[in-house]
C-alpha distance (Angstrom), angle and dihedral (degrees) to the residues before:
residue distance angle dihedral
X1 . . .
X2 4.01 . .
X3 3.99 113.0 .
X4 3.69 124.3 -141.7
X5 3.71 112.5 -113.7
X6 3.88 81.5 -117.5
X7 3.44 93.2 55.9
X8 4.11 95.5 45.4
X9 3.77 89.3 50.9
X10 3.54 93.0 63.0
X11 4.17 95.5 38.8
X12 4.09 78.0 59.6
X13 3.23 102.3 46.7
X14 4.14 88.7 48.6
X15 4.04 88.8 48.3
X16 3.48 84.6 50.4
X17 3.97 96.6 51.3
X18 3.92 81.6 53.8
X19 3.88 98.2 46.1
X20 3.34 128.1 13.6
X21 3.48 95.5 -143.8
X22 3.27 134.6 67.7
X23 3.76 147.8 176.7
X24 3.87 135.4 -148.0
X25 3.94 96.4 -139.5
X26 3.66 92.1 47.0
X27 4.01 88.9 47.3
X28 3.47 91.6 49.1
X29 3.55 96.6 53.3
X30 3.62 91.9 43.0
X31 4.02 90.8 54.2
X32 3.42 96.6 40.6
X33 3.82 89.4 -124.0
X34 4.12 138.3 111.1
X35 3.75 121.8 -70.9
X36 4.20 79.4 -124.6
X37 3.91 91.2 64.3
X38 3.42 96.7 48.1
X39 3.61 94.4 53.2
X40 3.50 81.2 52.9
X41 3.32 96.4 56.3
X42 3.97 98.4 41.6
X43 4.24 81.8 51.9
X44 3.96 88.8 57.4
X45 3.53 89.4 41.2
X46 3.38 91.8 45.3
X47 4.16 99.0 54.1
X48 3.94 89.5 51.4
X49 3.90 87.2 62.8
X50 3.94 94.8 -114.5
X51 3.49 105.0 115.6
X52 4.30 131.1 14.0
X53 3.82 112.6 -132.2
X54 3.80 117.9 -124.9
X55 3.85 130.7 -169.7
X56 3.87 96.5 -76.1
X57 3.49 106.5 3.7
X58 3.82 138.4 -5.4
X59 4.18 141.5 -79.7
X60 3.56 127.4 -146.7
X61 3.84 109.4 -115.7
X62 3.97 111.3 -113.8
X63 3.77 106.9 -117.5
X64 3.23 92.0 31.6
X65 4.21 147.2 102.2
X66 3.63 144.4 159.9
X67 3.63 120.0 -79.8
X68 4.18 119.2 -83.0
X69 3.64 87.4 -114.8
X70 4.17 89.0 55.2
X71 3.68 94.9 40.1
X72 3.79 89.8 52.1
X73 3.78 83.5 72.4
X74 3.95 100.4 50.7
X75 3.66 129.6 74.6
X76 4.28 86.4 14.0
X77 3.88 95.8 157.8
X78 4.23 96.4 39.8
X79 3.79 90.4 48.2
X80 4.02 94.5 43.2
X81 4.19 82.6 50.2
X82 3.84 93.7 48.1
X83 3.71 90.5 51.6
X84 3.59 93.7 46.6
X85 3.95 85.1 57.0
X86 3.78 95.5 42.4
X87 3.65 99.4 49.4
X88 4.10 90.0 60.9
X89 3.39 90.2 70.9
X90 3.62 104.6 58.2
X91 3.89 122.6 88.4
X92 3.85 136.8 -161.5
X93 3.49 116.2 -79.9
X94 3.44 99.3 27.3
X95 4.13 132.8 127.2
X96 3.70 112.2 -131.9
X97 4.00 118.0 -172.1
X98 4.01 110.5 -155.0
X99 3.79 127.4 -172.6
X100 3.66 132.8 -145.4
X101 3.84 121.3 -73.2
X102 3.60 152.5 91.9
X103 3.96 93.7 -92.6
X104 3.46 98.8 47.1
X105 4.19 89.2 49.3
X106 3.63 78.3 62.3
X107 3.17 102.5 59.6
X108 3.99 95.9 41.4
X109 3.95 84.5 53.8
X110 4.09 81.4 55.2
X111 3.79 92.3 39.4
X112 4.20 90.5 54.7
X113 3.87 94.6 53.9
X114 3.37 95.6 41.0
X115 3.95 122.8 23.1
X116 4.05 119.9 74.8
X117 4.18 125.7 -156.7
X118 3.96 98.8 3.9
X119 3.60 124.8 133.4
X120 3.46 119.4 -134.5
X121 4.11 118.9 -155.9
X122 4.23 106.9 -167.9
X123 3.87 149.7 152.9
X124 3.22 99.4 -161.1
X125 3.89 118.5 98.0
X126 3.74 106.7 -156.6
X127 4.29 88.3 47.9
X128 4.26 79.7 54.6
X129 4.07 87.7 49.7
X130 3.48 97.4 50.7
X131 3.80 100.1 45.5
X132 3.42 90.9 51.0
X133 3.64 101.4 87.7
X134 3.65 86.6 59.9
X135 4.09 107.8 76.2
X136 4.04 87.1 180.0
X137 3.93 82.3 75.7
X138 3.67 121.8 70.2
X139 4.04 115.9 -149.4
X140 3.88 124.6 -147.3
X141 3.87 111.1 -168.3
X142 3.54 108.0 -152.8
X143 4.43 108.3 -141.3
X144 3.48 130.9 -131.3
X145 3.60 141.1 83.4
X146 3.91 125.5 -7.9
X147 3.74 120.7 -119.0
X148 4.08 93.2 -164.6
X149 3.81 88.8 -173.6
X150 3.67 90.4 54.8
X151 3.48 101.8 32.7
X152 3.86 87.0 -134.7
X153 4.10 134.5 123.2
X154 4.09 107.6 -127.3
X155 3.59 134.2 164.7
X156 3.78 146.8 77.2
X157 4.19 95.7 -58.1
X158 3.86 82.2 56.8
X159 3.62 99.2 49.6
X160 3.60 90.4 52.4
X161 4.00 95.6 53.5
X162 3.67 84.7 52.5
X163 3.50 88.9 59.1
X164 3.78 95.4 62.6
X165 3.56 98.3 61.9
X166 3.85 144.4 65.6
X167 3.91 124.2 -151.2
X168 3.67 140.4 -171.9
X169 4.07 93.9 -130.2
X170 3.65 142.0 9.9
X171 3.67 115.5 -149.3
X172 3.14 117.8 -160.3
X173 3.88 146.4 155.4
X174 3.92 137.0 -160.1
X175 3.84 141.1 -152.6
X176 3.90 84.6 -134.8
X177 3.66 143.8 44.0
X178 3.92 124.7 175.0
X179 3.92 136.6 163.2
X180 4.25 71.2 -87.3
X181 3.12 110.6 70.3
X182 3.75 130.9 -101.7
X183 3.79 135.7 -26.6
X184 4.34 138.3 -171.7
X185 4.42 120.7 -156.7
X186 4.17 80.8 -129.3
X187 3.61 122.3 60.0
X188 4.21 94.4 -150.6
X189 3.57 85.4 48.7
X190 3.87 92.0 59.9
X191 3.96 93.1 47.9
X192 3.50 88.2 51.5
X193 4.05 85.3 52.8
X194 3.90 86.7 50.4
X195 3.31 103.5 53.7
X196 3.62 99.0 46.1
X197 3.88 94.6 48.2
X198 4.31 85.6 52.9
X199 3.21 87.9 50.1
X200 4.15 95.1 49.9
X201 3.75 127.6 74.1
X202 3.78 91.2 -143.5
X203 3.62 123.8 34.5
X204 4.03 114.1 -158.8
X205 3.82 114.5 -169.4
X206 4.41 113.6 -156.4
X207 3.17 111.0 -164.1
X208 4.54 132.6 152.3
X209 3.29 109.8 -129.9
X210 3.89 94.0 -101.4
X211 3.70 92.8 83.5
X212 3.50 92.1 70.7
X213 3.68 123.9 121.6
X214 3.62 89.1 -0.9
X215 3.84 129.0 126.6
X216 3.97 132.9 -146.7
X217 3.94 129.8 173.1
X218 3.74 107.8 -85.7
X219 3.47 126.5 56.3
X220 4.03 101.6 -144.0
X221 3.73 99.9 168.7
X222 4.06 144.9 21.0
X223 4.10 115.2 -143.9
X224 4.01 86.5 -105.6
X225 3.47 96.4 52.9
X226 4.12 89.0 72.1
X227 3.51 134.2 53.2
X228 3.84 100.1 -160.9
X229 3.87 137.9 34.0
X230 4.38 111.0 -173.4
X231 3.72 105.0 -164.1
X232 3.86 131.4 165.2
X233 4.57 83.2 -128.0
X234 3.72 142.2 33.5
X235 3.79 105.3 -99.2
X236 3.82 121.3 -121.0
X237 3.67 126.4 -70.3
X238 3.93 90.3 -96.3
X239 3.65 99.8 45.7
X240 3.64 87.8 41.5
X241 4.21 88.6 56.5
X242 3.50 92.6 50.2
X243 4.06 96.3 43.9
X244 4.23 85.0 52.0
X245 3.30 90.4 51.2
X246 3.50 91.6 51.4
X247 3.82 93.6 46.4
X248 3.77 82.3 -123.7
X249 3.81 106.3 176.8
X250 3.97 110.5 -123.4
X251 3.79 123.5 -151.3
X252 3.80 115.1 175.5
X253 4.12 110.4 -159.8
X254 3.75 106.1 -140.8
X255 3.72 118.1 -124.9
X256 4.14 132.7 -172.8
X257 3.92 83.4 -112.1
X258 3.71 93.8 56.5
């Protein structure tokens, strides 16, 4: 069956969240389309600053990552498992810090139907929205400066109101994980990620198993700066070193796929 050019846009954009290369011919095929739409495609792609066109296909720009509003339509079942998993370890009474992102919306959305009596410290609007309907759960929004393509609050004012508060957990997710550590596409997004995982007892990273072995701009985090990483797969064999040696606490989410 035919795809919509809308819905072939976002299939690339998900194939290239899971490798960061790819190539017309093997899109085509994939799409069941001609090699002269997707280069059509990848073009359109290309002028919106998403992907960078190569001889024969396309590469994902480092530093780089569809918008929040895109990425809230990849990876839907993983993320909704990894929330599912990450929610069970929260208890009443507790402050949770969460960052900015598609995965961590999940989990809010997860938090709101089932947590009771936790306080939730953000600068992210959509994690605000979704927790609203909830009024167990008590929302700080962090000020600052609007990021209207993330839908997120960044800046010096915000790293500042972080720094007046304690919390249980930090949630937070990443566009890349390496044998490393962890890394964020924007730079103010990644100090916001820092402050808020100093500032936490526990840090829990979310992440779909694209993100894997994939590198942004900022380095936010170092494997022994968490204590847990919930993912819908075992990471590879060198991020999976470097987590053990950490004594990084694994928790795979279980999904009909896997």
């Amino acid at each position: 069956m035919k795809r919509s050019k809308t819905a072939r846009h976002e299939r690339i954009l998900a194939e290239m969240m899971a490798s960061p290369t790819l190539r017309v011919s093997e899109l085509a095929a994939e799409l069941d389309v001609s090699t002269e739409t997707i280069r059509r495609d990848l073009l359109e792609l290309g002028e919106r600053g998403l992907i960078n066109r190569t001889y024969g296909g396309a590469v994902r720009p480092l530093g780089t990552e569809p918008s929040v509003s895109e990425r809230h339509r990849m990876m839907v079942e993983e993320r909704e498992a990894i929330a599912a998993v990450a929610v069970k370890m929260l208890r009443p009474n507790e402050v949770v810090a969460i960052g900015a992102g598609a995965t961590t919306t999940h989990v809010a959305r997860r938090m709101a139907a089932e947590c009771r009596d936790i306080t939730v410290i953000t600068h992210s609007f959509s994690v605000a929205t979704v927790l609203a309907p909830n009024p167990t759960i008590s929302v700080l929004m962090c000020p600052g400066r609007y990021d209207g393509r993330e839908g997120m609050i960044v800046g010096a004012e915000t790293i500042e109101f972080l720094q007046s508060y304690n919390a249980n957990w930090a949630i937070l997710g990443a566009t890349g994980i390496t044998a490393e550590g962890f890394s964020d596409a924007s730079a103010a997004a990644a100090s916001v990620y820092k402050a808020m995982m100093h500032r936490a007892v526990q840090t829990m990273v979310v992440a779909d198993h694209s993100k894997f072995d994939q590198q942004a701009l900022a380095i936010w985090g170092r494997w022994h700066d968490v204590g847990r990483l919930v993912a819908d797969a075992l990471p590879p064999e060198a991020i999976g070193r470097a987590l053990q040696r950490a004594r990084v606490e694994v928790t795979i989410a279980p999904t009909r796929g896997r």
